[in-house]
BALUMKE-848688 format. One record per residue: x, y, z of N, C-alpha, C, O in turn. Coordinates in steps of 0.05 Angstrom, whole numbers, plus 32768, in hexadecimal, padded with zeros to 4 digits. Each point is the difference from the previous one (the first is absolute). Example, Ala and Ser with C-alpha at 12.3 -4.5 7.8 and 13.67 -1.06 7.14 Angstrom:
<sites>
81087F8E809C7FEE8018800080128018800080158000800D/7FE480157FE58010801880017FF18016800E800A80168004/
</sites>
This chain:
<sites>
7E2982EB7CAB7FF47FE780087FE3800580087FFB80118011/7FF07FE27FE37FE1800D80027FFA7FF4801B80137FF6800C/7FD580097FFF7FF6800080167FF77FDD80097FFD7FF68016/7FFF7FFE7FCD7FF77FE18003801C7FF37FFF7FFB7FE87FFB/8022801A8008800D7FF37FFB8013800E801680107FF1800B/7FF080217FFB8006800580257FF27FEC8018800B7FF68014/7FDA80087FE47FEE7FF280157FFF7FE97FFB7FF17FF4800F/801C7FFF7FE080077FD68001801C800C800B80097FF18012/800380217FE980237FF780067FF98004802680067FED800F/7FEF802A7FFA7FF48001801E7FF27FE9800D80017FFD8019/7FEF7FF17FD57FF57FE4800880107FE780037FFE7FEE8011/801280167FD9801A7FE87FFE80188000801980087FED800E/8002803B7FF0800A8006801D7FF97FED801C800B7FEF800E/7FDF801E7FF17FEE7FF3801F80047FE77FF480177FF98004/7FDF7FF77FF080017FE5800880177FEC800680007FEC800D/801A80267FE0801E7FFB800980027FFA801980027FEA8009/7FFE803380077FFD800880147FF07FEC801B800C7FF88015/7FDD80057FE47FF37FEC8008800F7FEA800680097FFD8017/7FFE7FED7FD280087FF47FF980207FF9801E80077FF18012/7FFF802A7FDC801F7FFA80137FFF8000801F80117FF5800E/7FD5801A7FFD7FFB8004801F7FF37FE2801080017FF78017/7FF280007FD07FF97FE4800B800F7FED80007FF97FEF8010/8025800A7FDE80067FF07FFF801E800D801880137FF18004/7FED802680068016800180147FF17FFC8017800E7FF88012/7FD3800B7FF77FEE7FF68012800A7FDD8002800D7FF58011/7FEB80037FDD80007FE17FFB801E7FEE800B80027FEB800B/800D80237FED80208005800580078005801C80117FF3800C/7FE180227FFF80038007801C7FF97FEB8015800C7FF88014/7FD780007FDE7FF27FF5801480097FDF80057FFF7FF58016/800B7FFD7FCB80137FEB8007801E7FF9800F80097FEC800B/8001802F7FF18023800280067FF28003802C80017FEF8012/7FF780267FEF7FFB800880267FE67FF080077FF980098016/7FFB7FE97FE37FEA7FEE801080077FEA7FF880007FF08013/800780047FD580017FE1800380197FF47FF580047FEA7FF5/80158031801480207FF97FF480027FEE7FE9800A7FE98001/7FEC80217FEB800A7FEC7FE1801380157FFF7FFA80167FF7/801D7FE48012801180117FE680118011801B7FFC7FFB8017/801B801E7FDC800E800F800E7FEE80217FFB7FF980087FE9/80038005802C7FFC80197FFA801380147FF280167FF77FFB/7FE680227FFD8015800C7FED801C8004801880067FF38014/800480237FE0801F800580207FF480128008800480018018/7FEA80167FDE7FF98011800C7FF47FFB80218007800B8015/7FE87FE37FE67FFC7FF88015800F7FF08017800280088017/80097FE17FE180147FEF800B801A8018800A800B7FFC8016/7FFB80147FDE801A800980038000800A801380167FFF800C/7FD6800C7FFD7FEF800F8022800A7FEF801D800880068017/7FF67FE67FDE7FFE7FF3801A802B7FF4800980117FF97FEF/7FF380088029801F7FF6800D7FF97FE67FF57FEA7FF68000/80337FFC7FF380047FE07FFF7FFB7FF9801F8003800E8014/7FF37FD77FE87FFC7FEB801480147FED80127FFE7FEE8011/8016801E7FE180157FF3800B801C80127FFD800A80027FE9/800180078029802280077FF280187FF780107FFC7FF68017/801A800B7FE2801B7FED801280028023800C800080157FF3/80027FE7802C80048016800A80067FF780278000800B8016/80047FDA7FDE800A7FE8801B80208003800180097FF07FF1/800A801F801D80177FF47FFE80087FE7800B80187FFD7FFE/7FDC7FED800E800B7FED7FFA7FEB7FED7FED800A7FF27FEF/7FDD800E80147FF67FF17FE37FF480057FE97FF67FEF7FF2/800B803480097FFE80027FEC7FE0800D7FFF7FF880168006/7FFF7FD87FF37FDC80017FF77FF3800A801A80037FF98018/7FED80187FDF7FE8800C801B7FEB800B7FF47FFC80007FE8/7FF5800980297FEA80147FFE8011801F7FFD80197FFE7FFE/7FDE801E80037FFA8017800E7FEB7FF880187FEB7FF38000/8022801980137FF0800580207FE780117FF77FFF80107FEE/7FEA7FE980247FEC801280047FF980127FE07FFD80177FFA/80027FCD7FF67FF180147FE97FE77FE87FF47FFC7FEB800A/7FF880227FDD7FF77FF07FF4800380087FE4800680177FF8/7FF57FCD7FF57FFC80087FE57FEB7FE77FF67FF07FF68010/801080027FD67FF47FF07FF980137FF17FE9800F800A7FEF/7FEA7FD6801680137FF37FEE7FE97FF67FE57FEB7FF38001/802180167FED7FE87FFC7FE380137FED7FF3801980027FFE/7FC97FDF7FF580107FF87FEB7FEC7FF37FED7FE880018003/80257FEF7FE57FE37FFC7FF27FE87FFA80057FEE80057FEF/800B7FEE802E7FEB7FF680058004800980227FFA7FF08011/800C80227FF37FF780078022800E80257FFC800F800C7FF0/7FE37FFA80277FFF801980087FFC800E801D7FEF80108006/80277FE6800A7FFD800480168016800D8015801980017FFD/7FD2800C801E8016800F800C80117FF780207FF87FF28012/801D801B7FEB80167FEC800D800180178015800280177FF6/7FFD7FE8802280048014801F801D7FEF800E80037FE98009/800A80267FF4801E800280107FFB8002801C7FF880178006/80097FD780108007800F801F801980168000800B800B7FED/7FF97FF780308013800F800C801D7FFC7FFF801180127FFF/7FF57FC87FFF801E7FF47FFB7FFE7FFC7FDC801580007FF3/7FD17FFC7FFE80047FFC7FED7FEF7FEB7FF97FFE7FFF7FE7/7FF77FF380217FF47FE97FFB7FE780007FF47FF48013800A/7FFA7FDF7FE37FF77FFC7FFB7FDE7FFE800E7FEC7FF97FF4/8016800D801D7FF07FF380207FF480208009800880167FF8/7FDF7FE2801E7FFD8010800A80108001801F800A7FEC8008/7FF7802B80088015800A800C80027FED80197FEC7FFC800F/802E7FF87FF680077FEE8016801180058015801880047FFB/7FE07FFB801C800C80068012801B7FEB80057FF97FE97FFA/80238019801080177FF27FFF7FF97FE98018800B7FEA7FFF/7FE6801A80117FFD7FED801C7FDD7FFB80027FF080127FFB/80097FD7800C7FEB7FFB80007FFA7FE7800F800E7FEC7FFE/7FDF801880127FF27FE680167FF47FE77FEA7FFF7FE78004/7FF980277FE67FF37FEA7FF480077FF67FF08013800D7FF6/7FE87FDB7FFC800C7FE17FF0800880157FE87FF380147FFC/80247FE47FF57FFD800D7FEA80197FEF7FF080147FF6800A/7FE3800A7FD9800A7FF57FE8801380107FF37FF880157FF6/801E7FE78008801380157FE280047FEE7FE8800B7FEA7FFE/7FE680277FEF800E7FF47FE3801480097FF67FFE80187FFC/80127FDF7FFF801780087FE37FFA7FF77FF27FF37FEC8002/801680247FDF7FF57FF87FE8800180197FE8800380188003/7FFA7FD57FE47FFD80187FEB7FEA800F7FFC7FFA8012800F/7FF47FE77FD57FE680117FF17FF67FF1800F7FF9800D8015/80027FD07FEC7FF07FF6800B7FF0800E801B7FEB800D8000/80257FEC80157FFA801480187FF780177FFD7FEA8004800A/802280127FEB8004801A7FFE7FE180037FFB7FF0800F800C/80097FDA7FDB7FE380127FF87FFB80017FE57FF080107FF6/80197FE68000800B80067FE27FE780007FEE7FF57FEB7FFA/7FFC80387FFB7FEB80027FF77FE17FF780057FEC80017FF1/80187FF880277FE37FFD80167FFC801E80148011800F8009/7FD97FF17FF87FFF800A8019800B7FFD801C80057FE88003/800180248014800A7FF480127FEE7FF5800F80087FEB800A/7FE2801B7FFB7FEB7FEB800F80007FE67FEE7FFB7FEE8011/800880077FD97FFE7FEE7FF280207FFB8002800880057FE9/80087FF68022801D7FF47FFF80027FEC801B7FEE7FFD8011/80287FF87FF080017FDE80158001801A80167FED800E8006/80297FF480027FFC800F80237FE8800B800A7FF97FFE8017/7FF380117FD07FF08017800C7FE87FDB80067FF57FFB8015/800C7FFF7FE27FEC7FE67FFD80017FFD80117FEE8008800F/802B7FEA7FFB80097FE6801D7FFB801880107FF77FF88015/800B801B7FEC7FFF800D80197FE28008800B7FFC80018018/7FF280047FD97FE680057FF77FF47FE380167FF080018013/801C7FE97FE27FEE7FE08002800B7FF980137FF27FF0800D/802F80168000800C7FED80187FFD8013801280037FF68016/7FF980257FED8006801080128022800480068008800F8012/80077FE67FE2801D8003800B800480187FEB7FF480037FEB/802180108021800480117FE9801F7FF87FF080137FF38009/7FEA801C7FDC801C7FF87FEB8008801A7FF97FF680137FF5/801E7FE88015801E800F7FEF80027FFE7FE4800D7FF07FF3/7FE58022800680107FFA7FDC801880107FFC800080188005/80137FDD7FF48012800F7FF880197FEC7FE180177FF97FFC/7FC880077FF480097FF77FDC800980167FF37FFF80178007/80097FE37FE98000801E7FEA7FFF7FF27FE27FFC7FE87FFC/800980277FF47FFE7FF97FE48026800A7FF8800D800C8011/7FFE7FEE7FD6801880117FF980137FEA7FFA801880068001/7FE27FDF7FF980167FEE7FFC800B7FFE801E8016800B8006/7FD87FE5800D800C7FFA801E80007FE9800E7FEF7FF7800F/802B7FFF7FEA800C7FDD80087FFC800A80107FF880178006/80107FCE800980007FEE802180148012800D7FF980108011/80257FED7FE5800C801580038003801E8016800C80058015/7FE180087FD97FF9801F80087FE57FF180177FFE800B8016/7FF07FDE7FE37FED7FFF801980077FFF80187FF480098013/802D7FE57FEF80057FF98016800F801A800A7FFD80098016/801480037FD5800B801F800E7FE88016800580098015800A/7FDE7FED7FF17FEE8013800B7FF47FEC80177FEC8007800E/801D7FE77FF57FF37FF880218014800E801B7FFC800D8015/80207FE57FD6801E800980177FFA801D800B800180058018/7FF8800E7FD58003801B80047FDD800780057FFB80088017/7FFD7FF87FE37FE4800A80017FEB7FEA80117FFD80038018/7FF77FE97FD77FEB7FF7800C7FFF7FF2801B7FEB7FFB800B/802C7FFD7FFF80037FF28014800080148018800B7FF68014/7FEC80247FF080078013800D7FE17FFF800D7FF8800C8014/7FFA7FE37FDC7FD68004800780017FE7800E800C7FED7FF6/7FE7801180227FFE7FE780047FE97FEB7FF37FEA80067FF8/80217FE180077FEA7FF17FF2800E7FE1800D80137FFC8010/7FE17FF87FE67FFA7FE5800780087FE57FF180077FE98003/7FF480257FEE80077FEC7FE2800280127FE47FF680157FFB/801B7FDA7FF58008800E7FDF7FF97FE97FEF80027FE78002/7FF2802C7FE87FF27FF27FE58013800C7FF4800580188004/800C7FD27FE7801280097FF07FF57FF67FE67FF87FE98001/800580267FE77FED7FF87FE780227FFB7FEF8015800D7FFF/7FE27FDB7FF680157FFD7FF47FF17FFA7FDC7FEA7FF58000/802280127FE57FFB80087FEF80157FF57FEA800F800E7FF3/7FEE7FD6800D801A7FFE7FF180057FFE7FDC80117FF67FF1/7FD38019800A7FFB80057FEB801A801F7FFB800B80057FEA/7FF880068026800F80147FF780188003801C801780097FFE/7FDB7FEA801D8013800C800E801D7FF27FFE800A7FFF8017/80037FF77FD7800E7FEE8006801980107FF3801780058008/7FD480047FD7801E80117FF9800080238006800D80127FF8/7FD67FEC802280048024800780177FFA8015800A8014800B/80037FCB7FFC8015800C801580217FEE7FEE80137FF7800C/7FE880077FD480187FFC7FF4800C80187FF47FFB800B7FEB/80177FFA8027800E80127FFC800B800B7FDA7FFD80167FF6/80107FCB7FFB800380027FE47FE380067FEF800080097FEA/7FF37FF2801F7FEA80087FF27FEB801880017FEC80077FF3/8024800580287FF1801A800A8015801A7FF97FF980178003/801B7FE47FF5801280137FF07FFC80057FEB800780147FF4/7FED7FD880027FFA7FFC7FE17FE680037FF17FFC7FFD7FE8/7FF2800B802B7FE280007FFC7FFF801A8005800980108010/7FE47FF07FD37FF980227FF97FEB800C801D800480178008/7FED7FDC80017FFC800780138008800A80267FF5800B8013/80227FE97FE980107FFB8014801D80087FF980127FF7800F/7FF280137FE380217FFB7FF6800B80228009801780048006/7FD6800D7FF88006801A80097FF28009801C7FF780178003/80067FD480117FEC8006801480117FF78017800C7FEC7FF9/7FF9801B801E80118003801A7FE87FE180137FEA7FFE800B/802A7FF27FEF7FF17FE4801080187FEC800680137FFB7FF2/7FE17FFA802E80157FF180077FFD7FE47FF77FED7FF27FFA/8039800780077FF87FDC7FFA80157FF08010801580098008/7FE37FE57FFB80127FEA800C80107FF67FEE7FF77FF87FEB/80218006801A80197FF77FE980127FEF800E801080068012/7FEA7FDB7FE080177FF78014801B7FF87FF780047FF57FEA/800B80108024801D80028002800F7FE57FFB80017FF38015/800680057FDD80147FE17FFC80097FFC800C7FFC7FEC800C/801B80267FFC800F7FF880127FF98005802780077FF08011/7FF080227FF27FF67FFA80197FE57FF180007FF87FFB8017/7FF77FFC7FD47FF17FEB80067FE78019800A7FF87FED800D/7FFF801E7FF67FEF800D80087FF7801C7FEF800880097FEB/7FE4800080267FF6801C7FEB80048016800D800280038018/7FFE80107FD3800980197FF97FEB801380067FF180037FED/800B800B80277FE980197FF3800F80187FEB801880088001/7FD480017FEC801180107FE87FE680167FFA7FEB8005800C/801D80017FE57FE9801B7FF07FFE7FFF7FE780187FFE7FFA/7FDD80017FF57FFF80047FE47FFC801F80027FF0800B8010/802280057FDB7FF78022800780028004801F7FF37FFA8014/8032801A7FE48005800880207FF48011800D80047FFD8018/7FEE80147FE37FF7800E800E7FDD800480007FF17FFF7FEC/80088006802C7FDB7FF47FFB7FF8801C7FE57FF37FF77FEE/8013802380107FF480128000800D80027FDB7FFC80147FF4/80147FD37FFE7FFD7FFA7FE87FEF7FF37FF57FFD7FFE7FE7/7FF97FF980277FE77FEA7FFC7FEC80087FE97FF680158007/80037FE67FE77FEE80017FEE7FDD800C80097FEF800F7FF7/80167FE1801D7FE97FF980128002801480117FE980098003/802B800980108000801480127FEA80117FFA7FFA80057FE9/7FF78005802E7FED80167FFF800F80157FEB7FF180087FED/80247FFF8013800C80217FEF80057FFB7FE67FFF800E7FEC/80087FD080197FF77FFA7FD97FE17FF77FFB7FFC7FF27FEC/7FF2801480247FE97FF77FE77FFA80157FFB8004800F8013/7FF27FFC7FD77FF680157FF67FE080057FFE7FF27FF27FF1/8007801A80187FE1800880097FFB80167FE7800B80167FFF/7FE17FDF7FEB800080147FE27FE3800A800E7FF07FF1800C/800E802E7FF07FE7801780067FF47FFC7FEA80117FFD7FEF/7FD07FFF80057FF2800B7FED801B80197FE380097FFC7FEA/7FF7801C802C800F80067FF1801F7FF07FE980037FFF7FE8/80117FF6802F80127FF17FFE7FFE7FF27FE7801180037FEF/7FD37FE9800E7FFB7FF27FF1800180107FEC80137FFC7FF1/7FDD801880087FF480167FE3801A7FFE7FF180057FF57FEB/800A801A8027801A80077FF980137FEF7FF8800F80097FEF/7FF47FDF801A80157FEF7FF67FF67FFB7FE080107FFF7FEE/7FD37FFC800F7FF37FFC7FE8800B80147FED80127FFA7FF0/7FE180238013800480127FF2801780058002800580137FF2/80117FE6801A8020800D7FF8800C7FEB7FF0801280087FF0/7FE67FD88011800C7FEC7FF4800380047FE97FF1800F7FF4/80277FE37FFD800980027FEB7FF17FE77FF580017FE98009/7FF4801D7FE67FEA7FEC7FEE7FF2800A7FF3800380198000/7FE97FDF7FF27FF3800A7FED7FE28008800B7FF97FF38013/7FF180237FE17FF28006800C7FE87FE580077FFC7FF88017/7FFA7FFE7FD47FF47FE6800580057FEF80157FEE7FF4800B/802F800A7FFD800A7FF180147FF28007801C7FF97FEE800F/800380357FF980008013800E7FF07FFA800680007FF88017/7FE280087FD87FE9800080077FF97FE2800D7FEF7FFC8012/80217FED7FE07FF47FEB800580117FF680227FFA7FEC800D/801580217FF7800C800280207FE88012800D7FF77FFA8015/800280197FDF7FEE800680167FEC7FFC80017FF3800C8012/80037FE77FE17FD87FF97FFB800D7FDE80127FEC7FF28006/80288004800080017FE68008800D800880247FF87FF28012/8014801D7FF18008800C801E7FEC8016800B7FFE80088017/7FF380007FD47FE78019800D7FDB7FED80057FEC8007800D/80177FE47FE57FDF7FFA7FF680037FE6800E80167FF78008/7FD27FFC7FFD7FFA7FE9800D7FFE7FED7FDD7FFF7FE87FFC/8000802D7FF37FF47FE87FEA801E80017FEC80017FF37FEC/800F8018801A801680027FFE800F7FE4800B80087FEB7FF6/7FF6801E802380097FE080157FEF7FE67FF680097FEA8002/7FE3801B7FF57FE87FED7FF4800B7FE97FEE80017FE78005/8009802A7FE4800B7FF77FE7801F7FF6800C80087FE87FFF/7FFF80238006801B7FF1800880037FE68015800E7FEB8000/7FE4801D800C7FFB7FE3800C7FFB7FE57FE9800C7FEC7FFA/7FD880217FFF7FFA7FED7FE780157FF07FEF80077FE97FFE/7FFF802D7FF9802080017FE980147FEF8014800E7FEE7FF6/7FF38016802080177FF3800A7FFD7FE07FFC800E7FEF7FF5/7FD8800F80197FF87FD980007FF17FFB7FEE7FF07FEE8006/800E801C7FE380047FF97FE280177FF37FFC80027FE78000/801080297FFD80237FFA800280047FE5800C80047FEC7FF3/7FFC8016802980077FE980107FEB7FE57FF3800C7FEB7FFD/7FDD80157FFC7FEC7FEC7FF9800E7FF77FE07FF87FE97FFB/8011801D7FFA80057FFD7FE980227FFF7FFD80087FFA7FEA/80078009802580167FF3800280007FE4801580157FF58008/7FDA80067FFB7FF97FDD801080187FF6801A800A7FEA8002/7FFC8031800F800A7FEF800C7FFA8004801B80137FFF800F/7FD380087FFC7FEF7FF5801480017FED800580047FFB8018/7FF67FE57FCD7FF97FE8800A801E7FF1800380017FE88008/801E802A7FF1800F7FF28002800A7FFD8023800F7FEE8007/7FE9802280067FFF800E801C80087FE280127FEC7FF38005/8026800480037FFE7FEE801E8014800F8013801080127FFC/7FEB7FDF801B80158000801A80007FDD80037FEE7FEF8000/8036800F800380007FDC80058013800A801F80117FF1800A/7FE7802D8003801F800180177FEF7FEB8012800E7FF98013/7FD67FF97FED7FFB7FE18013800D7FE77FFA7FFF7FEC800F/800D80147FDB80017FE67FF8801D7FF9800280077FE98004/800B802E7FF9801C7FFC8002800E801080197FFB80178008/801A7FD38000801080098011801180188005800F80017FEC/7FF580118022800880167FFA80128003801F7FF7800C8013/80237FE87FEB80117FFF801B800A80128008800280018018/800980167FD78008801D80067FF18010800D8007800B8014/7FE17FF67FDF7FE48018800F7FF57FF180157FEE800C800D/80187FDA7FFA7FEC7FEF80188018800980117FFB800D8014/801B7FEE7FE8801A7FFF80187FFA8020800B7FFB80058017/8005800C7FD67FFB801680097FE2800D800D8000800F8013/7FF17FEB7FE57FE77FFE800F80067FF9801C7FFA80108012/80117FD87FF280067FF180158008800980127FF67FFF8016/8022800C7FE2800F801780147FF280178006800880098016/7FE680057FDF7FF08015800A7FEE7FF980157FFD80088018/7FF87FE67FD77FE87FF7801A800D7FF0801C7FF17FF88011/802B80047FF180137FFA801980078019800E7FFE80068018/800E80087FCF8000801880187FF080177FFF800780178000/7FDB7FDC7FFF7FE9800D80077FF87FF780167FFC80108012/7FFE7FD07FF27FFC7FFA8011800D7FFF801D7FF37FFC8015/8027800A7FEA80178009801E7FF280168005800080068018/7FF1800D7FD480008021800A7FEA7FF8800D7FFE80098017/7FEB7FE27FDF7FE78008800F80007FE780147FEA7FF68005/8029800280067FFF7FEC80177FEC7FF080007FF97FF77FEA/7FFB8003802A7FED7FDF80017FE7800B7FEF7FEE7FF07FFC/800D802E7FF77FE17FFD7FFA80037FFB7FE7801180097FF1/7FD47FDD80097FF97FF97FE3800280047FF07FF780177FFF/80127FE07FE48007800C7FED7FE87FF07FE57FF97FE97FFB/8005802280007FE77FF37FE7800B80097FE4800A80167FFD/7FF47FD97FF2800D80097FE87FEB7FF57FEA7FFA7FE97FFA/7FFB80307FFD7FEB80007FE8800780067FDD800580117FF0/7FF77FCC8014800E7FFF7FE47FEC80007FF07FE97FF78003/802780187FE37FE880187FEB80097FF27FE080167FFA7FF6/7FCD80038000800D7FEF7FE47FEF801B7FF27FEF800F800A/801C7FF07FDC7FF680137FE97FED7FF07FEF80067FE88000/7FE5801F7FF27FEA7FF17FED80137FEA7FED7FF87FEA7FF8/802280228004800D7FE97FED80037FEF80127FF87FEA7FF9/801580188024800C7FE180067FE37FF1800380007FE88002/7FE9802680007FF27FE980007FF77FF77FF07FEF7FEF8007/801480127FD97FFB7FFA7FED80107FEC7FFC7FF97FE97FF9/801C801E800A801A7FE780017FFB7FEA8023800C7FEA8002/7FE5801F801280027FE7800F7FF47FF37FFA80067FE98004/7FDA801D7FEA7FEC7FF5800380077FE87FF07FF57FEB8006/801C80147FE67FFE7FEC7FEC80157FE7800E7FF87FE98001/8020801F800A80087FED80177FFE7FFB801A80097FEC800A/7FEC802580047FF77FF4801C801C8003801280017FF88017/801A80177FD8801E7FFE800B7FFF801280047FF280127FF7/802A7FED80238012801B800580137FF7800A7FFF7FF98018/801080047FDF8027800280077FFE8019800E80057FFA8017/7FF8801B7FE8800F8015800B7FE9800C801F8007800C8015/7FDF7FEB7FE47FEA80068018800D7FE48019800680058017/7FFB7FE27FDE800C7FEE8016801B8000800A80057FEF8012/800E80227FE48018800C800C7FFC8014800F800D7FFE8015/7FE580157FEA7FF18016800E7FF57FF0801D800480088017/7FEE7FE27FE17FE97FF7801B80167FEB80117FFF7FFD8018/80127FF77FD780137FFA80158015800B8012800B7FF58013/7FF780257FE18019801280167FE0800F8010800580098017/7FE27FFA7FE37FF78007800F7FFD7FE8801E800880038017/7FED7FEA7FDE7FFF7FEA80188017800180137FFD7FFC8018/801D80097FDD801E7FFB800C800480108016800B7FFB8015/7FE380267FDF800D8015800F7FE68009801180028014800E/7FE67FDC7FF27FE4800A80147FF280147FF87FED800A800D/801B7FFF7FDC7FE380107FEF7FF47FFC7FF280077FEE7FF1/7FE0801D800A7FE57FF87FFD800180057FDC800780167FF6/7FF47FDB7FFF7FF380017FE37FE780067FF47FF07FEE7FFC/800B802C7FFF7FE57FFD7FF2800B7FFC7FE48010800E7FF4/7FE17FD98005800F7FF27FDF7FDC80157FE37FEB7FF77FF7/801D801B80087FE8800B7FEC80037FF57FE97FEC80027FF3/802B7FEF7FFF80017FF47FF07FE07FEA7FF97FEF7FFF7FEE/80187FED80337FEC7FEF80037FE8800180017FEE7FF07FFD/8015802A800B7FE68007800E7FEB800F7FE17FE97FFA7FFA/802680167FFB7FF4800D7FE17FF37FE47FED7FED7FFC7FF1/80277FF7801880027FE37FE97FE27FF57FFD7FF27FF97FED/8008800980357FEC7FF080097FE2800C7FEF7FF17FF47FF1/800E802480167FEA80077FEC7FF87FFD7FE780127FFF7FEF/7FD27FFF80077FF67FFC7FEC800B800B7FE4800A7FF87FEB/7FEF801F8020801380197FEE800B801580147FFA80048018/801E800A7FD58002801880167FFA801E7FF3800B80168005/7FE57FE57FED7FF680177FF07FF0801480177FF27FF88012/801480227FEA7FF78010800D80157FFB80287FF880068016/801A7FF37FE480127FFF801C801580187FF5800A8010800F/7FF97FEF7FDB801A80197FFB7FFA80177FF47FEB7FFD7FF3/801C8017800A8000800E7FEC7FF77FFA7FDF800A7FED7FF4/7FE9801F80037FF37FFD7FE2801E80007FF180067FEF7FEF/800780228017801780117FEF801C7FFE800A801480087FF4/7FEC7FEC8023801E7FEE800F7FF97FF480117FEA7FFF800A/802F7FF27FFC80097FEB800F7FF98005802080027FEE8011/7FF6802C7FF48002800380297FDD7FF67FF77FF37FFE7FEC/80087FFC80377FE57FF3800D7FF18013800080068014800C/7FE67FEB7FE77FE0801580037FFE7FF98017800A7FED800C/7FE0802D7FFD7FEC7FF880187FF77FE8800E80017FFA8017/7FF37FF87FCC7FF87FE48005801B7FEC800C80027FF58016/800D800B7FD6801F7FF58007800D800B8026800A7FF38013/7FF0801E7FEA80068006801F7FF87FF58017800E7FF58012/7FD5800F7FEC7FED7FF7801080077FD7800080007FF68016/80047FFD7FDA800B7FEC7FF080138004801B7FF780008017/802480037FE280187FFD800F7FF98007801C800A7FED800D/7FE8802580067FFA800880167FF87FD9800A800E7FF38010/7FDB80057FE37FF17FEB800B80187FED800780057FF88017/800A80027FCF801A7FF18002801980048019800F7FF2800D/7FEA802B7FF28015800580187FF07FFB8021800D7FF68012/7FE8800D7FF17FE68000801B80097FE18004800F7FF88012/7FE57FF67FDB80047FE6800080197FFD800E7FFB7FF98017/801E80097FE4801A7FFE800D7FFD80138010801880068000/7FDF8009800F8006801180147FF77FEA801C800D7FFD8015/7FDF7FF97FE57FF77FEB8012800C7FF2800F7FFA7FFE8018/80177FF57FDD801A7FF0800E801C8012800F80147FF8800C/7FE7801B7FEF8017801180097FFA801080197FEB800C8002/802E7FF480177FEA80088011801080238002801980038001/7FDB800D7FFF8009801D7FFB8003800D8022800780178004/
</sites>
């Protein structure tokens, strides 16, 4: 090979080269600064899940005293565990001063905000009262909120409870037939209320007898090393092509790049984004309200005369679907057992409705409350704190 046709193939090299370093720059710098997209596993695989069932009686928790970070297409953020597990920074069990407990799911918990940018860190920031967070993420009905008060949260003193209610999902995270049956839930150690025909009443039960079968248990998630990863690649039975294209997509940011891409290609072109509603506002739903009902009864015996506030949480569909009727069958069954029983309604349904738009209140990429959205719900909540005397 002569000397002029070494030195284009050395020029072409480098510019490959080139080439490929800028566009995993470009790749990098979209996926960790402005979350388009999932990072490869190499990275992700580093960090503890955000959530595991390691509650024997409800299942879903933190790890104590750790941190990790919860990554998803459009956020990138890190989650600090207290001492019991919570979400929160560290709270003492007894306290002279006013203080708020939330129960609740993602909502509360934080779900891909920062924690200075979430409702508790807010209200606490602006009212001076301090909050109990103790949300989590993991598929967590009313249910498990009201059994981590029995056992856990009720042990802190506070004053009053914000209960986030979510009936975009929480209704069948506490139907038992449908949580056996859900790929997400169906191999995961979670309690449910089951009621009994013949004695007329409910059942506490387990799905998955034992916590430490759990799908979800700390000893079943599997934590893959850099190495771990190589290796599953290179031992897999497949073809070499396959090999490489697993690892340029689990090793490279531009790997993660393309697949992302490729993915919502897929989804954009099978059209069923715009088929997307929630109608759980518009129809009656007497099973999941009866049972709701009963939680928040015998939530309310546990926490005696102090206030109970119940922050009701709509998803971008139901308001797509209120806006066009102005109805709710299932929000004015809600506001009448609230009137009955002396707790407080924050209706967010009404309150989202009211705005111009709610663009930029949620997430780009799901359904939980951005920053903005937070800050949003705090004002809403302050507003009803007013009338209540703590």
């Amino acid at each position: 090979m002569n000397a002029v046709l070494l030195k284009k193939l050395r020029f072409y090299l480098i510019q490959i080269l080139a080439l490929i370093i800028i566009i995993e720059l470009f790749s990098f710098v979209a996926i960790r600064l402005f979350h388009i997209g999932l990072p490869p596993k190499v990275y992700s695989n580093q960090f503890l899940p955000f959530f595991v069932d390691n509650n024997k009686v409800f299942g879903a928790w933190h790890y104590a005293n750790a941190t990790t970070r919860h990554i998803g297409p459009c956020w990138n953020v890190e989650y600090k565990f207290n001492s019991y597990g919570a979400r929160d920074s560290e709270k003492q069990k007894t306290s002279d001063k006013k203080r708020i407990l939330f129960l609740g799911d993602s909502f509360i918990e934080g779900y891909g905000v920062n924690e200075e940018n979430r409702l508790t860190n807010i209200m606490e920031k602006e009212t001076g009262i301090e909050c109990l967070n103790f949300g989590t993420s993991g598929s967590f009905g009313t249910t498990q909120m009201r059994l981590l008060y029995e056992t856990k949260a009720k042990d802190f003193s506070h004053n009053a409870v914000v209960l986030s209610f979510f009936p975009f999902n929480d209704l069948v995270d506490d139907d038992y037939e449908f949580g056996k049956s859900f790929f997400y839930t169906k191999n995961r150690y979670r309690p449910y209320m089951v009621k009994d025909s013949i004695k007329n009443d409910y059942e506490l039960i387990y799905h998955v007898d034992a916590l430490e079968k759990s799908q979800a248990h700390p000893d079943s998630v599997i934590r893959r090393s850099t190495a771990d990863l190589f290796r599953d690649i290179y031992y897999s039975n497949t073809h070499a092509i396959n090999k490489i294209g697993a690892f340029i997509t689990d090793f490279t940011y531009t790997g993660a790049m393309v697949n992302f891409i490729a993915d919502r290609i897929k989804f954009m072109q099978a059209g069923t984004e715009n088929t997307y509603k929630s109608e759980v506002f518009k129809q009656q739903n007497a099973k999941g309200m009866e049972l709701f009902q009963y939680n928040v009864a015998r939530l309310k015996t546990e926490m005696g005369a102090k206030p109970l506030i119940i922050l009701l949480i709509p998803h971008p569909l139901d308001l797509i679907e209120y806006k066009s009727t102005k109805k709710s069958i299932f929000r004015d069954e809600l506001l009448r057992f609230c009137q009955a029983q002396n707790i407080v309604l924050v209706d967010l349904l009404a309150d989202f409705d009211k705005l111009e738009s709610t663009e930029g209140y949620f997430l780009p990429c799901d359904g939980h409350w951005s920053a903005k959205g937070n800050e949003f719900v705090s004002q809403k909540l302050k507003e009803k704190l007013k009338g209540i005397n703590l």
